[in-house]
N, C-alpha and C positions, 0 to 999 in steps of 0.2 A: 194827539193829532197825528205821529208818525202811525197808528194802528193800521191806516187805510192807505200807508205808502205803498208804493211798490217797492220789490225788493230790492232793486239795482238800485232806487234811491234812498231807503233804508242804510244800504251795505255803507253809501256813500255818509252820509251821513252819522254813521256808527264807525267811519274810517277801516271799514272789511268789506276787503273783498270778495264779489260773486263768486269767483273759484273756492274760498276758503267756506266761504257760505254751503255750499255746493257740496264740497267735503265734509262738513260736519251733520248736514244730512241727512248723506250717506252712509254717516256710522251708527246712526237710532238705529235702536232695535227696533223688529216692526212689533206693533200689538196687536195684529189681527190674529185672530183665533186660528188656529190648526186645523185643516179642513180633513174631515176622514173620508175614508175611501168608500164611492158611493158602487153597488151593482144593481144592474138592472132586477137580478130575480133572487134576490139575500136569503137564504138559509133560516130558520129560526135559530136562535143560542141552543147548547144543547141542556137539557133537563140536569139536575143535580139526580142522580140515585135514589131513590129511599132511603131509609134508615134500614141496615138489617134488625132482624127481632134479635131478644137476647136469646142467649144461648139458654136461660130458663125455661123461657117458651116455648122453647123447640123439642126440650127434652121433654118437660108436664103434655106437651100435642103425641110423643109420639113414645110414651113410655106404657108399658101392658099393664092393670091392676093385678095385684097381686094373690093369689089362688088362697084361698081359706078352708085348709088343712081342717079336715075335722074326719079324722079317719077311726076307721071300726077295725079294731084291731083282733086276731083270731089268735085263741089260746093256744099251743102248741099241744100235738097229743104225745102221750108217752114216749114210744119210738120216739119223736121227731126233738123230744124236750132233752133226752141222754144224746142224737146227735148234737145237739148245740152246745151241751155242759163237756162233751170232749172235745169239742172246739176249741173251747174257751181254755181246757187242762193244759198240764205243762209237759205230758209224755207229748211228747212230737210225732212220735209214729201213728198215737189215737187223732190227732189234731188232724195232722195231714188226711188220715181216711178220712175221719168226718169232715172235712172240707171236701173233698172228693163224693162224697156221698152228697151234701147238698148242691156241689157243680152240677151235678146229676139231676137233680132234681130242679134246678133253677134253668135248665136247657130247655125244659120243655114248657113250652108255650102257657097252657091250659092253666097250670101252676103260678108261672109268675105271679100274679096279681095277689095269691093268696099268701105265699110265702112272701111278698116283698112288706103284708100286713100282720105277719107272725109274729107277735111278742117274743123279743129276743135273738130274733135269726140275725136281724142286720147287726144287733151288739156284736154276737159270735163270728160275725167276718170282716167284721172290722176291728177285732180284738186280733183275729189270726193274721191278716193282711197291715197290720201295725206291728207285730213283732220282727226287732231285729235278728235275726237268723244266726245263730251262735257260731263259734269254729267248730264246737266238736262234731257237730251234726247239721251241718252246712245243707247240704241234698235234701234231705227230710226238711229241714225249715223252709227251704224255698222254695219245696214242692206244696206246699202248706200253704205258704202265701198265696203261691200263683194259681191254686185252685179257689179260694177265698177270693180273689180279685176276677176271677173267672166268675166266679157266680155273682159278683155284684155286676158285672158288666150285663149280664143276661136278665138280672134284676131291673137294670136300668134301662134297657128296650121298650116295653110298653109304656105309652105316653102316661097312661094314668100311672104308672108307678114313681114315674122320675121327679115329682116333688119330692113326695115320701121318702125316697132313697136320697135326694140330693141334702135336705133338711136334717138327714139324720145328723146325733152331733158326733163329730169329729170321722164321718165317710169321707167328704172331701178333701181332710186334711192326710188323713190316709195315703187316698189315689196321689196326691203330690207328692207324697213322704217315697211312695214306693217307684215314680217315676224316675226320682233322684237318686233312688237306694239301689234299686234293680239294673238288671244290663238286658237282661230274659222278657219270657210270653209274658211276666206279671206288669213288666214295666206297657207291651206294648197292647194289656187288657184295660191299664189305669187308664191309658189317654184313648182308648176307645170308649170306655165307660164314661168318661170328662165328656168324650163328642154326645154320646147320647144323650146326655143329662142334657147340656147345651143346647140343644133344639128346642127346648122348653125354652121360651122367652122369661118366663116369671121365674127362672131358675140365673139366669144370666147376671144381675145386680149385684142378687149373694153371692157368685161364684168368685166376685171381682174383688170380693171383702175376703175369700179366703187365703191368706197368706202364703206368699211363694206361687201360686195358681199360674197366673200367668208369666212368671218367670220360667216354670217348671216348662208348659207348654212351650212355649218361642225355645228353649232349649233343648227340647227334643225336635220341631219343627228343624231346628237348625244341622243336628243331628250330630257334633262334632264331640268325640269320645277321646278318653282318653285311653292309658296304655291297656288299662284293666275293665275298658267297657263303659265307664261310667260318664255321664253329660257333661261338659259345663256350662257351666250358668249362663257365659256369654259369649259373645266373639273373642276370640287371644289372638296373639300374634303368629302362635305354632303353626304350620302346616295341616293341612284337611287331614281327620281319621281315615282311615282306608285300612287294607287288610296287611297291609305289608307297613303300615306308620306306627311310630310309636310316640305318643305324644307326653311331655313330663305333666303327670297329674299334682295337684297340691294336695299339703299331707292330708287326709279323712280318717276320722272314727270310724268306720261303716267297713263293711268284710270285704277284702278284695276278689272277687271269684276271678278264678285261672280259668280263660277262654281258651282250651284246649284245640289245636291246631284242626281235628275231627269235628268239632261245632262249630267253625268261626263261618263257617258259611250260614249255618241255621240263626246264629245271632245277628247275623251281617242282615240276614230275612227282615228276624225282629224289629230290628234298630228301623228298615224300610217301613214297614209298616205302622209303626212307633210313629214316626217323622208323618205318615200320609192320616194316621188318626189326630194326631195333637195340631194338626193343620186343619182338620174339617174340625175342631171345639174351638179355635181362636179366630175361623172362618165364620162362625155361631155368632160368638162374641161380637166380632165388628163390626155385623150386620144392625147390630141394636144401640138406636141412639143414645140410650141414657148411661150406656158404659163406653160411649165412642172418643170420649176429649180421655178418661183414665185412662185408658188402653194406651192412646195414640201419644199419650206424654212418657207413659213408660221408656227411658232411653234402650235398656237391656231389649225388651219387645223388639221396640221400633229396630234397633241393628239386627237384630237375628232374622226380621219378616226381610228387611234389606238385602244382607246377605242370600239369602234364597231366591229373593228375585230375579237375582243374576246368575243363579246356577241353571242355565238353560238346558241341560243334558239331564236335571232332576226333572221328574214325575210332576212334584209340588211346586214348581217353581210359578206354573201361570196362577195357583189358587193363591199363591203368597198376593203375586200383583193387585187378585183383586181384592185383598186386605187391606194393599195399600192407596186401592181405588177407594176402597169405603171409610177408611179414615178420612178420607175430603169429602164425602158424602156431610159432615159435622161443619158448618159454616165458621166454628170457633177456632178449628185444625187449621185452617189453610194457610194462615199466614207464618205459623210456627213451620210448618211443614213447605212452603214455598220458600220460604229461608234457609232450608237447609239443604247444603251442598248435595250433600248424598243422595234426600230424598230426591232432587231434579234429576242427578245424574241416572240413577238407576232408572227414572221413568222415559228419559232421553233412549238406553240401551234397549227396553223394554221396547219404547215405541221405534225403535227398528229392529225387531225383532221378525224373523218368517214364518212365524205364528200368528196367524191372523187373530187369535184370543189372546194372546198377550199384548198387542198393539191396541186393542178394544177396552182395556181395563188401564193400558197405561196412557191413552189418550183423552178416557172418560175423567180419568185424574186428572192430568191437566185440563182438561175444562173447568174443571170445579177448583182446582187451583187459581184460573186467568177470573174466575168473579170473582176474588178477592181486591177489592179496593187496593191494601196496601201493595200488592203483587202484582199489581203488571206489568209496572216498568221493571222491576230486576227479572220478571218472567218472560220481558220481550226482546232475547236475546237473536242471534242469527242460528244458533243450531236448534234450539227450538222451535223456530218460525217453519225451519225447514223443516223439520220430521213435521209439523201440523201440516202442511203445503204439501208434502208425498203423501200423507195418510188421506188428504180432502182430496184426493186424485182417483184413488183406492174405487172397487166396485163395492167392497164389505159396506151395508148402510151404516149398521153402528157406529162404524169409525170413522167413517165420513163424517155423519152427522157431526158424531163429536170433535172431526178435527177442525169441519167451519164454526162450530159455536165457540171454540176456542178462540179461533182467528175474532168473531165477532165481538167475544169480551173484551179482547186486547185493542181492538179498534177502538172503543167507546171511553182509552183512556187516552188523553191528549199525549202524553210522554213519550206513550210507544209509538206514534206516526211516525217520527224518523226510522224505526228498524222496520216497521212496518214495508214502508214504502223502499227501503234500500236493501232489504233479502229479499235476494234473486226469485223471481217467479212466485211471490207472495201474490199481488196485484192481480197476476195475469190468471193464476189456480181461481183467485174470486169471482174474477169474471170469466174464465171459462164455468165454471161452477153454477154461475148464475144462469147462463144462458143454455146451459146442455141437458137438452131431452133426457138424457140419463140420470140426470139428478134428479130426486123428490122433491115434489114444492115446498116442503119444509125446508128443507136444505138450499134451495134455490133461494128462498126467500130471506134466509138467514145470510148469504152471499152479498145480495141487492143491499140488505141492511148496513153488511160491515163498509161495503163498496161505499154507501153514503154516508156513513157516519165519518169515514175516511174523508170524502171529498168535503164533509162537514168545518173538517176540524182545517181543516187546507184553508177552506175559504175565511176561515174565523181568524187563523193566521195571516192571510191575507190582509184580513180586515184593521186588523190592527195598527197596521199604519196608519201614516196621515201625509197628503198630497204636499207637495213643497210649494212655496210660495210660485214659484216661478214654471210650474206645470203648470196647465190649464186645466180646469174642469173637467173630464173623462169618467161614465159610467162606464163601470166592467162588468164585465170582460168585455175589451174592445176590439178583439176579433181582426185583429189589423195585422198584416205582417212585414217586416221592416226588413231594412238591407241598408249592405254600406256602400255610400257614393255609388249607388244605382243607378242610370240614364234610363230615368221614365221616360 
């Protein structure tokens, strides 16, 4: 019967009072649902990604089939069969001619093709150019080599030959042997002959299977000798070779040649041109996907292309950048390579570089860096945002383009809106960008993109609230603006 009291005679009744009544409530929690925040014109959620392919598929889509060697091979005639058996001999003095006698013949064009199909010519120069050069007759053996590496480099010229010559067995291992052994023309004819071969895509696979290969290159690329002329293998901690350094080498088997005060400039030549040839064969190399994840795992490599990168006073320094552009070009690279200190930094130094080609290959990298899922957030720093923001200001298209599609990657990841939106004149580059006659509608268009996927992520943040009890219903944006203790 009390159900349908009132309360004041309930309380009475139950001997509590209204105030205590009152208070207790007060204290229920309420159970009404949590209202979320309503807008007039809501965004859609934004899409999850695709799944990227595997790195398999990427590489079976863009690897060359492989050339099938069925070659006609031409008998040597007399003459030509006594120069290759003194090639092959132990007097050194007949070696050397006869190596000098087929450089001679391997120079001229017409020839190539036939000589690179002589039974027995490639054994004989690559039996000469594999011999280590004794002490007592130093000068004669290493004129021997370097004409035998002379003529395979000339061999390796025409396209139809450079399977033939690359396949032959043990030429490759050769050109490496003599890169590491040499300080001279034979060292800086190996990594010329390595570049030629290298143009050949269906030569690029095997090259990567040859042993030492691209250590040998990246360290000649790197250029850094020691006391007596000869490479190391990798970065040390000594001081740069120059003409006036002496660097302490580690002990070697192999002959030391005395760089005589009267050649150090002709070898200093070498060693240039060495560094500008072993950089266009590992510029060959990186360009092809199905050796792009080896390459780029190489740690020796990867430091040597590094360190060159930043020698901006060097020749090779913009062709390194774009090695290390086309390492991220490999969708499986980028996350190994966005993690690492170095690789940022130096693309950081590159992309303020006054080189308008070197800012174009280090901002193309960071593009293909910022599509990396795992990499945005650590890639969406403040000094970064800002070399992308200078470069999308830039009149270069290239690097324009690539420094808004960067910005645009970085946008589509929720983590990076705060550096987004808090390095200085991010925002403002997108919408100038957006709206300026000078831009191309690609790039315009890719601006408007990042600008809403920005204002996307804001609103969704936004969204995520929920209205407190004690607000009132409001669709947003309410477009109202408030003040304190106003007299309307």
């Amino acid at each position: 019967d009390n159900e349908d009291m009132p309360v004041s005679q309930a309380s009475r009744h139950l001997d509590i009072s209204t105030d205590e009544v009152s208070s207790f409530t007060s204290n229920v929690p309420s159970t009404r649902e949590p209202r979320p925040v309503q807008f007039h014109n809501p965004y859609p959620l934004p899409q999850a990604p695709p799944p990227p392919r595997s790195p398999e598929e990427i590489i079976k889509d863009n690897a060359k089939p492989e050339k099938d060697l069925r070659t006609k091979w031409t008998q040597p005639k007399q003459e030509l069969q006594e120069v290759l058996l003194a090639a092959k001999g132990s007097s050194l003095a007949r070696r050397s001619n006869a190596c000098g006698a087929l450089k001679v013949l391997a120079s001229k064009k017409k020839k190539q093709y036939t000589l690179a199909h002589t039974v027995g010519l490639l054994d004989s120069l690559v039996f000469a150019a594999n011999e280590s050069p004794p002490s007592a007759e130093a000068d004669v053996a290493v004129d021997a080599r370097t004409r035998a590496v002379t003529a395979i480099m000339y061999l390796s010229d025409p396209k139809e030959n450079r399977v033939t010559v690359f396949e032959h067995p043990g030429l490759a291992a050769t050109l490496v042997k003599v890169i590491e052994d040499d300080i001279g023309e034979a060292r800086l004819h190996a990594c010329s002959a390595l570049a030629m071969l290298a143009k050949t895509a269906s030569n690029r696979t095997g090259m990567m299977k040859v042993e030492g290969l691209t250590k040998a290159l990246s360290a000649a690329v790197r250029g850094r000798c020691d006391a007596d002329g000869f490479l190391h293998p990798s970065i040390l901690d000594e001081v740069e070779f120059s003409s006036s350094t002496k660097v302490v080498s580690p002990p070697r088997d192999k002959h030391s040649y005395n760089i005589k005060n009267d050649r150090k400039i002709q070898y200093d030549k070498f060693l240039s041109l060495a560094r500008l040839n072993a950089c266009a064969a590992l510029s060959h190399l990186s360009k092809y996907c199905p050796v792009s994840a080896e390459l780029c795992q190489n740690g020796v490599v990867l430091d040597n292309i590094l360190a060159v990168c930043i020698e901006f006073e060097s020749p090779i320094h913009t062709r390194c950048i774009e090695i290390l552009c086309n390492f991220t070009r490999f969708q499986a690279n980028n996350s190994g390579l966005s993690h690492n200190n170095k690789v940022v930094d130096t693309l950081l130094q590159a992309g303020k570089s006054k080189l308008s080609e070197d800012r174009k290959w280090a901002i193309r990298a960071m593009q293909n860096l910022t599509s990396e899922p795992s990499s945005k957030v650590i890639l969406a720093t403040s000094n970064l945002l800002t070399v992308l923001s200078i470069s999308a200001m830039r009149k270069e298209y290239d690097e324009q383009h690539a420094a808004v599609a960067a910005l645009m990657n970085l946008a589509t990841e929720p983590g990076a809106i705060v550096p987004l939106t808090n390095t200085k004149n991010v925002v403002a580059t997108l919408v100038h960008t957006a709206h300026s006659p000078d831009s191309s509608s690609e790039v315009r268009k890719m601006a408007c993109d990042a600008l809403a996927t920005i204002g996307l992520w804001l609103q969704t943040l936004a969204g995520a609230g929920t209205v407190p009890d004690d607000v009132p219903d409001a669709v947003l944006p309410t477009h109202k603006a408030t003040g304190w203790l106003r007299w309307e």
